[in-house]
C-alpha positions as CSV (number, residue, x, y, z in Angstrom):
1,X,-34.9,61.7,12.9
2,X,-38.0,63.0,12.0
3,X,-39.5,66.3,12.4
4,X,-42.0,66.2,15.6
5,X,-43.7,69.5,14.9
6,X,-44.3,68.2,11.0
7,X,-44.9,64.5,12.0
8,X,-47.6,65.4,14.1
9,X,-49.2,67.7,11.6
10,X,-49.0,64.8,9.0
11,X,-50.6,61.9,11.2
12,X,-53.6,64.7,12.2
13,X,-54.1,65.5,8.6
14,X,-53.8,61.5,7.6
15,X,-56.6,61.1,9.9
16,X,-59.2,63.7,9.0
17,X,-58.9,63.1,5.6
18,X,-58.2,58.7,5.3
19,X,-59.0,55.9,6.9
20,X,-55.8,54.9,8.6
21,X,-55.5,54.1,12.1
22,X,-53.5,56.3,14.6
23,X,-50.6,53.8,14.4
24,X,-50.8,53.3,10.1
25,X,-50.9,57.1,10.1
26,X,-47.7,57.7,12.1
27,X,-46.1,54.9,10.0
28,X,-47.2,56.4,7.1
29,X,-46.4,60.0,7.9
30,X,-42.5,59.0,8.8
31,X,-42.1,57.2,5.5
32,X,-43.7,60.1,3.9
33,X,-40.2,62.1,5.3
34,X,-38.1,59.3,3.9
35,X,-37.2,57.1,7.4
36,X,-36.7,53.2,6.9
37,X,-38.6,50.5,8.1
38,X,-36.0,49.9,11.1
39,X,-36.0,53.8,12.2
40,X,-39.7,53.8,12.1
41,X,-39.9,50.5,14.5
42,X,-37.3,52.2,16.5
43,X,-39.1,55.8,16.8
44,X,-41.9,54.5,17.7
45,X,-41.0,51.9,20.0
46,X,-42.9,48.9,18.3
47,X,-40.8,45.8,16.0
48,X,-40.2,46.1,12.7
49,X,-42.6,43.0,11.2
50,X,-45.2,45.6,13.2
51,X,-44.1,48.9,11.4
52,X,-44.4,46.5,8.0
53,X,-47.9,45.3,8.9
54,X,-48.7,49.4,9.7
55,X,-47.0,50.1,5.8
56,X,-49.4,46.9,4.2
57,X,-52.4,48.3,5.5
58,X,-51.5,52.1,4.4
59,X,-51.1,50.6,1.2
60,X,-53.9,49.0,0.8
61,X,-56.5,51.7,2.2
62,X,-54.6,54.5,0.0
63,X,-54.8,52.3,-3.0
64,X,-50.9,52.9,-3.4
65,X,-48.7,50.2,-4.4
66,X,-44.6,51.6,-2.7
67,X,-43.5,53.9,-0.9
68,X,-43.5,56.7,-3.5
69,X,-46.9,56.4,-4.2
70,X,-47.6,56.6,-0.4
71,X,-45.5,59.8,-0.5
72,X,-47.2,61.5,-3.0
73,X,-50.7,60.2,-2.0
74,X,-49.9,62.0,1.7
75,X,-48.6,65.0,-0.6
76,X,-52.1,65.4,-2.8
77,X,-53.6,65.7,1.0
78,X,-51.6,68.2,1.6
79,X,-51.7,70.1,-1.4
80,X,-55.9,69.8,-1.3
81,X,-56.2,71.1,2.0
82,X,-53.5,74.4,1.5
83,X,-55.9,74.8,-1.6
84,X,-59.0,74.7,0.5
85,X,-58.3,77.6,3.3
């Protein structure tokens, strides 16, 4: 299970800084922690062909390719904005 406190941190960074939605950003912040497609859909209450629709579009407006690239993407976000204060 995911860490609330974190998760929540992630999706409000994700969405200062990116163009994700509320929803791609919550997707994208839980696969950032390593959860599956199926714990995602089942954390967030939504099916999983909508939790891989969420992943495509994170994808696509990070300019990332997997899963690992999303992760470190989210990672450089975090890392810029520790730098920055």
């Amino acid at each position: 299970m995911a860490q609330p406190a974190r998760q929540e941190h992630l999706v409000d960074l994700l969405r200062r800084k990116t163009s994700l939605s509320l929803s791609e950003a919550q997707v994208a912040s839980l696969v950032m922690m390593g959860c599956p497609d199926k714990q995602i859909a089942k954390e967030m209450g939504v099916g999983f062909p909508t939790v891989r629709f969420h992943v495509s579009n994170a994808f696509r407006k990070l300019h990332v390719e997997n899963r690992t690239q999303l992760a470190a993407r989210i990672q450089g976000l975090c890392v810029d904005t520790v730098e920055v204060h």
